[in-house]
C-alpha positions as CSV (number, residue, x, y, z in Angstrom):
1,X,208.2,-12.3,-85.4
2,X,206.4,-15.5,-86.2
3,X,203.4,-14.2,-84.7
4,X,203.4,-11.1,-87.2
5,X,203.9,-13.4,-90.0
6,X,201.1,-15.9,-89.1
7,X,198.7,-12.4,-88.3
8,X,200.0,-11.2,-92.1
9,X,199.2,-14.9,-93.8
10,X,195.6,-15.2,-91.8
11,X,195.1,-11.4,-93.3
12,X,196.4,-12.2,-96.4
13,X,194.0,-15.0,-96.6
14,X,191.0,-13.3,-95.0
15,X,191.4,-11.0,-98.4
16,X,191.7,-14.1,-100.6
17,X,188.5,-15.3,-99.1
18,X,186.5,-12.1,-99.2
19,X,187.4,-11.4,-102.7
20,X,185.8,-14.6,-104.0
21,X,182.9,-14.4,-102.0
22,X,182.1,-11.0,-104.3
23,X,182.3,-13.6,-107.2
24,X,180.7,-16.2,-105.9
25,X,177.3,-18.2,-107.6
26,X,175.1,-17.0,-105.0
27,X,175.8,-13.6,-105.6
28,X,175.0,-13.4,-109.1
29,X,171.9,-15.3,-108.5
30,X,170.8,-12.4,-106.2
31,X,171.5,-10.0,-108.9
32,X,169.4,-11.6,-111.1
33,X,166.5,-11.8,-108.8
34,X,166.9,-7.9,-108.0
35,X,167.5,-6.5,-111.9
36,X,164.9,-3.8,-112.8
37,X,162.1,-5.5,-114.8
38,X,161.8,-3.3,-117.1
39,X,163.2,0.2,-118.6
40,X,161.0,3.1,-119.4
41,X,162.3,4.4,-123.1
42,X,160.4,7.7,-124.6
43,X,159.6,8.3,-128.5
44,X,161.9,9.6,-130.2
45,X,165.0,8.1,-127.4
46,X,167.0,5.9,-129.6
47,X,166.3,3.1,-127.5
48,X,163.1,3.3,-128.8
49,X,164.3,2.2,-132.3
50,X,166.8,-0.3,-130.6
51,X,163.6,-1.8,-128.4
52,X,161.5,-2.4,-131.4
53,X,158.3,-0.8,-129.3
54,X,155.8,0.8,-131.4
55,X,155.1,4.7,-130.5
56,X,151.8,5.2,-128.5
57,X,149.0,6.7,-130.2
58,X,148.1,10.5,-129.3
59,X,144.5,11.6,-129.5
60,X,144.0,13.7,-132.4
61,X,141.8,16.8,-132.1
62,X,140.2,18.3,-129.2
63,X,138.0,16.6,-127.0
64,X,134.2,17.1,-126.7
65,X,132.7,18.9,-123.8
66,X,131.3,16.3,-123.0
67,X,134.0,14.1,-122.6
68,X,136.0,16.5,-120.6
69,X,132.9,17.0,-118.4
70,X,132.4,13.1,-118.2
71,X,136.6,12.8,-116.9
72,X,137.4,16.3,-115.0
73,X,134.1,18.1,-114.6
74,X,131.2,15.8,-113.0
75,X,133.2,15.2,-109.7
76,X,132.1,18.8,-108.1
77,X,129.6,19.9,-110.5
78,X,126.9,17.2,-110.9
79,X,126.6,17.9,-107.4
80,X,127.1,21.2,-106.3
81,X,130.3,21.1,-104.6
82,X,131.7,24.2,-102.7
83,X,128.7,26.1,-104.4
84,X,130.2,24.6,-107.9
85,X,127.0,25.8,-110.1
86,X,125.3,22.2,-111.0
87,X,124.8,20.9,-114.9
88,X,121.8,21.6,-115.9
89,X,120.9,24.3,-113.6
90,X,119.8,27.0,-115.9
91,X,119.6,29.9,-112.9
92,X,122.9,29.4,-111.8
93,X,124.3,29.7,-114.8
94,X,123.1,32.6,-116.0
95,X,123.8,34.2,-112.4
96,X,127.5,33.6,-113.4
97,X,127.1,34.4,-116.6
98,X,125.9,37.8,-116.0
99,X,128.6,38.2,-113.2
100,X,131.1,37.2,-115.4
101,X,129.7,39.4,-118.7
102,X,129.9,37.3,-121.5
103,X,131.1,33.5,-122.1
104,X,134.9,35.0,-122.7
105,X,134.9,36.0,-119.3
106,X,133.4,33.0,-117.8
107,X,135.8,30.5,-119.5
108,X,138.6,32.5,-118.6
109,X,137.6,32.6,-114.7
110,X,137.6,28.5,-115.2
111,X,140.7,28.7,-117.1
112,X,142.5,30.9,-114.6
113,X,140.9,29.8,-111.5
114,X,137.7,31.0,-109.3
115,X,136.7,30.3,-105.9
116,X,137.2,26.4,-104.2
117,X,137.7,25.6,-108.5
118,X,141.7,25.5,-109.2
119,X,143.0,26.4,-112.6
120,X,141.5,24.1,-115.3
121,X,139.5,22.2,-113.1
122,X,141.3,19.0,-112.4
123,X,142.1,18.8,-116.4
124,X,145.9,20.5,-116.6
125,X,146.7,19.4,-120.0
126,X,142.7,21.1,-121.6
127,X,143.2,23.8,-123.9
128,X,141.2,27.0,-123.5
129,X,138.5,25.3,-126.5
130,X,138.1,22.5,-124.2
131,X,137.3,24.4,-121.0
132,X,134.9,26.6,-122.9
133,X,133.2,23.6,-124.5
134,X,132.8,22.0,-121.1
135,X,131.5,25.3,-119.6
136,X,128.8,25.0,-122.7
137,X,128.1,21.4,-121.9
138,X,127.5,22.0,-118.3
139,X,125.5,25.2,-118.4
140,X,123.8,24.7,-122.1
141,X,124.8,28.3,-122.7
């Protein structure tokens, strides 16, 4: 019997013990050091009005050919890539021009996809306007 109660007090005390160790300073000091930094709150969220954060700026308007060119384009066609028809290369533009049948049907082969080329390019969020005005950069059609 006295062996069951001193098993039952050690246990007892084993809890007693464990609890406060959950508590204990050096806990909540590791806490600390592992909170997230930081919290990622959208526009329009209403912690985004609790936060204080100003909204991002959007770009307004389309963007040039150019620029589309100059970010998602002149990876594969300042060079040639795959058989990518090069800027400036009058010829091969006008070969897949007349393949294609009119401008229409060229931007929508970009748009859609053609050969080694995926959908778009590399430029997913370009509207239609700004693949055609990229095509028109490139080719000078």
């Amino acid at each position: 019997m006295t062996v069951k109660k001193l098993l039952a007090a050690t246990a007892a005390m084993l809890v007693v013990v464990a609890g406060s160790a959950f508590a204990s300073p050096v806990n909540d000091a590791i806490a600390e050091r592992i909170k997230p930094v930081g919290s990622v709150c959208m526009a329009g969220d209403p912690c985004a009005s609790e936060s204080g954060v100003a909204a991002v700026a959007v770009a307004s308007g389309p963007r040039s050919g150019e620029a589309v060119y100059n970010q998602f384009c002149t990876a594969c066609h300042s060079i040639g890539v795959l058989g990518a028809p090069k800027t400036g290369d009058d010829a091969a533009w006008q070969e897949r021009l007349a393949a294609a049948g009119s401008i229409e049907a060229l931007t929508t082969s970009a748009i859609n996809g053609v050969r080694a080329m995926p959908a778009r390019g590399t430029c997913a969020d370009c509207s239609d306007e700004e693949i055609l005005a990229s095509i028109k950069h490139m080719s000078g059609l």
